[in-house]
Residue, then its C-alpha position, 0 to 999 in steps of 0.5 A: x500500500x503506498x503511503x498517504x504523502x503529507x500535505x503542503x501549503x494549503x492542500x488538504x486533499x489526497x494527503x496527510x495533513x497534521x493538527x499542529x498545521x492547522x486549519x488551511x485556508x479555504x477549507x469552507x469555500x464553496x469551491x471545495x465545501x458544499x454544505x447541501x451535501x456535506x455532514x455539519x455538526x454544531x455545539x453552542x458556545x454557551x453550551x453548560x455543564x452536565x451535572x447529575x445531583x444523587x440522594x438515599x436514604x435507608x434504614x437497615x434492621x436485623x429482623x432475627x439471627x443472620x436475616x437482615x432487611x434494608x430499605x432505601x429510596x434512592x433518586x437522581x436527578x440530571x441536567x444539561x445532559x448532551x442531546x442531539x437535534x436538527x438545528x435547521x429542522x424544517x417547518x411542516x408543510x402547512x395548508x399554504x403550500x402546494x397540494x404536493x407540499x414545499x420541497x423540505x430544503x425550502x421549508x428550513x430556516x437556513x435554505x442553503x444547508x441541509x441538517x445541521x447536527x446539534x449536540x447541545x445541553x437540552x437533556x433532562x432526566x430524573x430517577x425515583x425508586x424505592x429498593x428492598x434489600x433481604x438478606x441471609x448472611x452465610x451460615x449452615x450451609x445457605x445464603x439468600x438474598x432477595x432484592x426487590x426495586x420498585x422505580x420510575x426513570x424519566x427523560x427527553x432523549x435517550x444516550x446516542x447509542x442506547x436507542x431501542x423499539x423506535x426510539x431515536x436519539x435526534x429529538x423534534x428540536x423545534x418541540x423539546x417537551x414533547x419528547x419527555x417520557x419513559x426512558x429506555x431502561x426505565x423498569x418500574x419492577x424488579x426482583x432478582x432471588x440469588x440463593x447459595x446452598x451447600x448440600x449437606x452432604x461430605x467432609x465437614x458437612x451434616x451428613x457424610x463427613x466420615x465418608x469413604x473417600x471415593x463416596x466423598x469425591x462424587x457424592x460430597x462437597x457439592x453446592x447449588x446456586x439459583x438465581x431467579x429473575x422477574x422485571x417488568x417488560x421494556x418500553x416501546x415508541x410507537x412510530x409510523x413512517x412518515x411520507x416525504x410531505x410530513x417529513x421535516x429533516x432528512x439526513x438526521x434520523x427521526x421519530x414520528x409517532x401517531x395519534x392515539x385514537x383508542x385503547x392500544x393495550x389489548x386486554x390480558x386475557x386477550x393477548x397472543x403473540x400475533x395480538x398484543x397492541x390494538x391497531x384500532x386504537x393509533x392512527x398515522x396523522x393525516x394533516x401534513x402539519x401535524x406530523x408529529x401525533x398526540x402519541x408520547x414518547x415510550x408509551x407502550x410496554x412489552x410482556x414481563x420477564x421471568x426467567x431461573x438459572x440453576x447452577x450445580x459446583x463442586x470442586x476436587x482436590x488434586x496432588x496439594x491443597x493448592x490444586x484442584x479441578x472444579x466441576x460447573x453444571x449450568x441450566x439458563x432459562x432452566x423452565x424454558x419460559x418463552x420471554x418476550x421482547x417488544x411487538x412490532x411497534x410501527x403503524x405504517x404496518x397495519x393492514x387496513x379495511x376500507x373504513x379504515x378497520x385494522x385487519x392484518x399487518x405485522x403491527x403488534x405481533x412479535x417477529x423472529x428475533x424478538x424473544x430472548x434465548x431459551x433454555x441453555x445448558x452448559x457444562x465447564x472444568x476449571x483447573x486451579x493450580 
């Protein structure tokens, strides 16, 4: 490969041009630079500081001999946190344009750029939970702990990189408040059962400790592990496509999202995987300058999660005490529990009627790929020496 030469004078295309060089004159002349096409990022000058503000408190008490029990709030709040928007978003076609609409570059403020990427300090987030903590200190053999969280996360944007089931990271920059709702990783229920059990039976153990060796190495020593899981289902966006006439940035991503017009959540008792969003109850917009619906942001959830993990150790001494082979028997998802992710959340793939009735589509139905593995077992040697 034939290195890439370094630049003189002015140059900077085809070569290798160092920092300490500087920016060469001319770099933005539309000669060599056509903001129509090319990516711009821009940054307020006044752009603030993040900063995040933590506060708990907790009371612990030890309810009996080696049970302990701890409750907590715990809260954050997070302000001037970096979001992204189109700073040259355009306006909506409105009733004034042309039946065909107004070319999107000529509805934005600045007519000759194409969407300018700010990152600037509009982020907002706030979390609230109330945590339960029960725990069973290690003694005749068990160890138990139960942590119980009940919260509520709340913000205007999610991470750039921590977009999920329609979510989008580019906010409608020309209405920030519309974008407050749920946060991606927002789970107002989780309680996670961890349990450590030494099976009494082998050396040094309730049962067994006088044991021939031989029954003592397959018999003896073993221990059990669990850990079972249970959390509310993840948040779902709900979008539609939006035609080009609705349309208001183009080469920056954005959600749009429809208008509530029923009951989106189908009954429990209703609900399959190829049911569990109502398509009667959310529309598309129809006026081209709403394309933004009543819809807020993160409004749906999928099913709960549920799932158990079984873990079946022991450990074999070998030629010394600092030695030994350890034997691991895992079983993920051990029940084989089907577990959801999130239904098809798009609009635009409802089937429709002629009166506009929901009769088909992909909408609220889970896909392949929208569950999470099921059971997995596994088996490990770990060498110590």
């Amino acid at each position: 490969m034939t290195p890439t030469p370094p630049c003189t004078g002015n140059n900077f295309s085809n070569c290798f041009r160092p920092t300490q060089n500087g920016y060469p004159a001319g770099l933005v002349d539309t000669a060599t630079f056509t903001p129509l096409t090319a990516r711009i990022n821009y940054t307020p000058r006044d752009t603030r500081t993040t900063y995040v503000q933590s506060y708990h408190v907790s009371i612990q008490r030890e309810l009996v001999r080696n049970l302990l029990l701890d409750v907590a709030y715990v809260g954050n709040i997070s302000r001037n946190l970096i979001i992204l928007g189109d700073f040259n978003q355009a306006r909506p076609n409105n009733a004034t344009d042309p039946p065909t609409g107004t070319a999107l570059q000529a509805r934005r403020p600045i007519t000759a750029f194409s969407s300018i990427q700010a990152s600037f300090a509009g982020g907002r987030a706030n979390y609230n939970a109330l945590q339960i903590k029960l725990e069973r200190r290690f003694s005749d053999g068990l160890y138990l702990l139960n942590s119980f969280t009940f919260s509520k996360a709340i913000d205007n944007a999610p991470g750039h990189l921590e977009t999920s089931a329609g979510d989008n990271s580019r906010i409608n920059f020309r209405n920030l408040p519309s974008e407050r709702g749920l946060s991606n990783y927002d789970q107002p229920v989780n309680n996670t059962t961890s349990v450590v059990y030494n099976l009494p039976f082998g050396k040094g153990r309730r049962f067994g400790s006088d044991a021939p060796r031989i029954v003592d190495a397959a018999l003896g020593g073993w221990r059990l592990t669990l850990i079972n899981t249970m959390t509310s289902g993840q948040v779902g966006n709900l979008t539609y496509s939006a035609p080009s006439t609705f349309q208001v940035t183009s080469t920056l991503g954005l959600s749009y999202r429809p208008n509530i017009v029923g009951d989106i959540v189908v009954p429990s008792g209703q609900r399959t995987p190829d049911h569990y969003l109502n398509g009667n109850g959310v529309i598309a917009p129809a006026d081209r300058s709403q394309p933004f619906g009543s819809a807020g942001r993160n409004t749906v959830r999928g099913p709960a999660f549920f799932q158990s993990d079984l873990g079946l150790h022991k450990q074999f001494p070998l030629f010394n005490e600092t030695t030994r082979l350890e034997f691991r028997a895992e079983a993920f998802n051990l029940f084989n529990h089907t577990n959801f992710g999130l239904p098809d959340t798009n609009v635009s793939n409802i089937t429709r009627d002629a009166s506009g009735n929901a009769i088909g589509g992909t909408f609220g139905t889970f896909r392949p790929g929208s569950t999470f593995p099921a059971r997995e077992i596994q088996f490990a040697l770990k060498l110590y020496f």
